[in-house]
C-alpha positions in Angstrom: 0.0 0.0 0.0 1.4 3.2 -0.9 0.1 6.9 0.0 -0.1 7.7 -3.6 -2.8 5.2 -4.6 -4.7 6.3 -1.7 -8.4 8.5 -2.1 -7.2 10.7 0.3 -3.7 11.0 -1.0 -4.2 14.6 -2.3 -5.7 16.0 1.1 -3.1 14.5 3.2 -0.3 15.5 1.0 -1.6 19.0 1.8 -1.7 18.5 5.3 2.3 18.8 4.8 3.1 15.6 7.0 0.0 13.5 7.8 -1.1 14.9 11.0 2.4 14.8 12.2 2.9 11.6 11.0 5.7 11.5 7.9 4.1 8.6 5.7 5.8 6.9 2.9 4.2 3.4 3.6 0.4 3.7 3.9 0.3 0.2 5.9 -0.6 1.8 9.4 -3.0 4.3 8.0 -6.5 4.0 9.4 -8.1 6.2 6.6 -6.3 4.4 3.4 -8.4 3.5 0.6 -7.3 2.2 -2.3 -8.4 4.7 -5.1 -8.0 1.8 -7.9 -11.3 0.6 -6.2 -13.5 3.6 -5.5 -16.1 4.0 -8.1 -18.4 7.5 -7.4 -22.1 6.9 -8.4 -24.4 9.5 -9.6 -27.3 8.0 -7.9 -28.4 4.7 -5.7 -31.2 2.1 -6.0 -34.6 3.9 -4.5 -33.7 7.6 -5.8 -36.1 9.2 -7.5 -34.9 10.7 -11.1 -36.2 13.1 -13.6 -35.7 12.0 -17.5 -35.8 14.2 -20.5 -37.9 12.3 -22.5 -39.4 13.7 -26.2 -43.0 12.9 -27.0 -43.6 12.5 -31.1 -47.5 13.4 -30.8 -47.1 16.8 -29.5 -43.1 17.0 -30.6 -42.3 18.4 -27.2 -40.0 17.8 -24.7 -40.9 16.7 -21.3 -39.9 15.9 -17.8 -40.8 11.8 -16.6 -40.1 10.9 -13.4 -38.8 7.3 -12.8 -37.2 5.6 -10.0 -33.8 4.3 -9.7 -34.6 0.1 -9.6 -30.9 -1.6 -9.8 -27.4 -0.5 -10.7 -25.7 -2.9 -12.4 -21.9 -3.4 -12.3 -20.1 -5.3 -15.1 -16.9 -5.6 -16.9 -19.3 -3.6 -20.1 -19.6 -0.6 -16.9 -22.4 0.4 -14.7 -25.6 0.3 -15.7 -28.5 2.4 -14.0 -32.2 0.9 -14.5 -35.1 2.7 -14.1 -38.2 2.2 -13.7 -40.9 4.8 -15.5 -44.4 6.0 -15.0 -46.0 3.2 -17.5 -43.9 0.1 -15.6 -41.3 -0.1 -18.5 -37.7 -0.1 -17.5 -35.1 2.5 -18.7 -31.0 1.7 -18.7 -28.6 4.9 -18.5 -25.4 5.1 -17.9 -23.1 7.6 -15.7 -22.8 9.7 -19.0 -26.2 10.4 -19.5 -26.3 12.3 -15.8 -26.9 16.0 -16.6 -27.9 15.8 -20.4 -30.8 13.1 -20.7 -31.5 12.2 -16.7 -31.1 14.7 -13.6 -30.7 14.0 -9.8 -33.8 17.3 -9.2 -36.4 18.5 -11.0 -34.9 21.6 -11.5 -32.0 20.4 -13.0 -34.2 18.8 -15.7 -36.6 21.4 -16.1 -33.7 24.0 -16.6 -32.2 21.6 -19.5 -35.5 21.7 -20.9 -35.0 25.5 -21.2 -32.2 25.4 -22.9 
């Protein structure tokens, strides 16, 4: 374990010396985490998430809220499944956060604006 491959590597490198404590070696560290396996999701199972979604009748956009069902972890990437309105299921990925899905309402209704 080094200090470098640790999530907190950048805060305690500006603490000067670790709370006093001159690491090279991260092995007696009770906050190390290994970085490599730290994976920041935009969302978890139960959220409630607001979808862009285009309607061909009336060609205008519109806001759907869905509920976040699974998240799905593979070698392929995550995968975040959604359950809408009509019972269907909808799979995004971490990409589509902040251009096609939103965390608030008012994040999606503001992209709707633009």
């Amino acid at each position: 374990m080094k200090c470098e491959e640790c999530l907190h590597h950048k805060m305690c490198k500006s603490l000067e010396d670790c709370n006093g404590i001159r690491m090279i070696k991260a092995d007696n560290c009770s906050f190390y985490k290994d970085e490599s396996l730290i994976v920041e999701l935009p969302c978890k199972a139960g959220d409630i998430l607001f979808v862009k979604e285009y309607d061909p009748d009336t060609e205008k956009e519109y806001i759907e809220k869905v509920k976040c069902n699974e998240i799905e972890i593979t070698e392929d990437g995550i995968s975040i499944i959604c359950k809408t309105t009509e019972e269907n299921y909808d799979t995004f990925v971490p990409e589509d956060f902040g251009e096609y899905i939103f965390t608030t309402r008012k994040d999606a209704a503001k992209a709707l604006e633009e």
